[in-house]
C-alpha positions in Angstrom: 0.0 0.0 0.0 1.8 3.2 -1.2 1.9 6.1 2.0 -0.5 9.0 1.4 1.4 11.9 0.8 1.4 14.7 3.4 -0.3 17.8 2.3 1.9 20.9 2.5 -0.1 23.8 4.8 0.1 27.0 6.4 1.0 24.8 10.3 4.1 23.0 7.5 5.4 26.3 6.4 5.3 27.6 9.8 7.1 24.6 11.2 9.6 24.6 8.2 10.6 28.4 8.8 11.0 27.8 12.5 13.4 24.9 12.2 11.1 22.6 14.1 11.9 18.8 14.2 8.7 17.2 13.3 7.8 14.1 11.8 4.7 13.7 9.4 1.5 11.5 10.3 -1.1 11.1 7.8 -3.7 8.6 9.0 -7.6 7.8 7.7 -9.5 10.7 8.6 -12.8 9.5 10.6 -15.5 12.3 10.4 -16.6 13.1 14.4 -13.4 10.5 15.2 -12.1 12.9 17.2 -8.7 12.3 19.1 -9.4 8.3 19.8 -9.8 7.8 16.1 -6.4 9.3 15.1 -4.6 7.9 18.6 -6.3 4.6 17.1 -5.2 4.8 13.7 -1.3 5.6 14.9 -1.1 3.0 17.5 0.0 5.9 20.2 -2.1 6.7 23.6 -4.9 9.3 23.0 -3.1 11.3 25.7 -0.3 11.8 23.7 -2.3 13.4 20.9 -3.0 17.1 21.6 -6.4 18.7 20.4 -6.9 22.4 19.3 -9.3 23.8 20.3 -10.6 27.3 18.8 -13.0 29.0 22.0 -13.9 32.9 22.7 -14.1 34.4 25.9 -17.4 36.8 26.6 -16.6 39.6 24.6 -16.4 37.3 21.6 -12.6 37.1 21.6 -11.0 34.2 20.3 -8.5 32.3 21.7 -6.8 28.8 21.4 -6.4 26.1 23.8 -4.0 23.3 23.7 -5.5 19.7 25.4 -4.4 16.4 25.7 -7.0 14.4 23.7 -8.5 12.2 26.1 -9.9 15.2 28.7 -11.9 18.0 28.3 -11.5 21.9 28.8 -13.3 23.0 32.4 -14.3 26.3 30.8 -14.6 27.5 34.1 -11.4 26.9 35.2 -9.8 28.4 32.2 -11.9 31.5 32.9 -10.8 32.0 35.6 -7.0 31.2 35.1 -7.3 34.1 32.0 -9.4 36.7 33.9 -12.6 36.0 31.5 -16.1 36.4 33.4 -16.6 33.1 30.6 -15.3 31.0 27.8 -17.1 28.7 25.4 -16.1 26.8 22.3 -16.8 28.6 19.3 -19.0 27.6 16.6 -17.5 25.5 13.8 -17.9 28.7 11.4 -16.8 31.2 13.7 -13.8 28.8 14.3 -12.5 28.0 10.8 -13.1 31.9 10.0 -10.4 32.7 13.1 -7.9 29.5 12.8 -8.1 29.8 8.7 -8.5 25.6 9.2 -11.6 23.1 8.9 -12.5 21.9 12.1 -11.4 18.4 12.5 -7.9 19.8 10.9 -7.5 22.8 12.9 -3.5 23.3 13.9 -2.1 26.0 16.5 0.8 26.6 13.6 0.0 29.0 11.4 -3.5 30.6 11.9 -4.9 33.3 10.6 -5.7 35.2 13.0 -3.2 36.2 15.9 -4.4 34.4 19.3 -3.5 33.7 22.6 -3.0 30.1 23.2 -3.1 28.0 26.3 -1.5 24.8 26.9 -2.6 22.3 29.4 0.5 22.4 31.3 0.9 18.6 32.0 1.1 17.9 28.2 4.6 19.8 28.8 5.5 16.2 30.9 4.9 14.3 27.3 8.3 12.9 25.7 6.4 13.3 22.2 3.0 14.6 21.2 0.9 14.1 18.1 -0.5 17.6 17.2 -2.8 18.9 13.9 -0.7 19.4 10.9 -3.3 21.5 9.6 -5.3 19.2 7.8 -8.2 16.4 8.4 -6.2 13.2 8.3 -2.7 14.7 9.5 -1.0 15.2 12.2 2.8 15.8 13.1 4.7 14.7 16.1 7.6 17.0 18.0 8.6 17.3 21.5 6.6 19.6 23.9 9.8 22.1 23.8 9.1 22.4 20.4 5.8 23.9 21.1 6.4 26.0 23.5 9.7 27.7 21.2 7.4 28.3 18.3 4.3 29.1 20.4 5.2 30.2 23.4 1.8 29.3 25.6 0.5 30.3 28.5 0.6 26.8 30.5 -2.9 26.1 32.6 -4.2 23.8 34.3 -8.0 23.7 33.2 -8.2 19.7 31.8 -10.9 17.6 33.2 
């Protein structure tokens, strides 16, 4: 079976120009999958694979947050660790207009709109995380330091 080639997007050229050491994971996309399908399809723990997550605090501003696959966000938590009276997920068209990415394929690298992003800060403990490449289907794997250099983050501790 020939290797499905790995598309080349806006979180790749970011990656590229920043020197990042990544490897490329394309897998079978599986629509509503969510992180246990790609963890699944790479034969890695779901923990390991690190959702992005596009949400907006009450006055509508967008933010990103950075969670290990297998927990959720306690929006209430992260309120309160960012000084928001509230946060909530955004809608899947308010997201894809901010990240610049179909949900399902959304990657912290390269958006396309300028956003703070939080990391759950135990995914810093992780010798390797999976993380969006920027398309359904593909993810790329790096160290957690490797992250935080491009990124920088604000580390939290909001997963549940």
């Amino acid at each position: 079976m020939a290797k499905a080639k790995s598309p080349v997007t806006a979180a790749i050229r970011v990656l590229r120009q920043a020197g990042v050491s990544f490897q490329e994971h394309p897998y079978q996309y599986q629509e509503k999958g969510g992180t246990a399908a790609s963890a699944r399809e790479l034969g890695v723990d779901e923990q390991s694979v690190v959702k992005t997550l596009i949400m907006e605090d009450e006055r509508k501003e967008p933010l990103v947050v950075l969670m290990h696959g297998h927990l959720q966000v306690s929006v209430k938590e992260l309120a309160r660790a960012i000084g928001a009276k509230s946060v909530a997920p955004c809608a899947p068209e308010t997201a894809q207009r901010h990240s610049g990415y179909l949900v399902g394929g959304t990657s912290p690298f390269g958006t396309k709109k300028k956003m703070p992003i939080y990391l759950e800060e135990s995914i810093l403990a992780l010798p390797l995380i999976y993380i969006n490449g920027g398309s359904r289907g593909f993810l790329v794997s790096m160290s957690p330091g490797e992250l935080m250099r491009v990124l920088a983050p604000v580390p939290v501790k909001v997963g549940i």
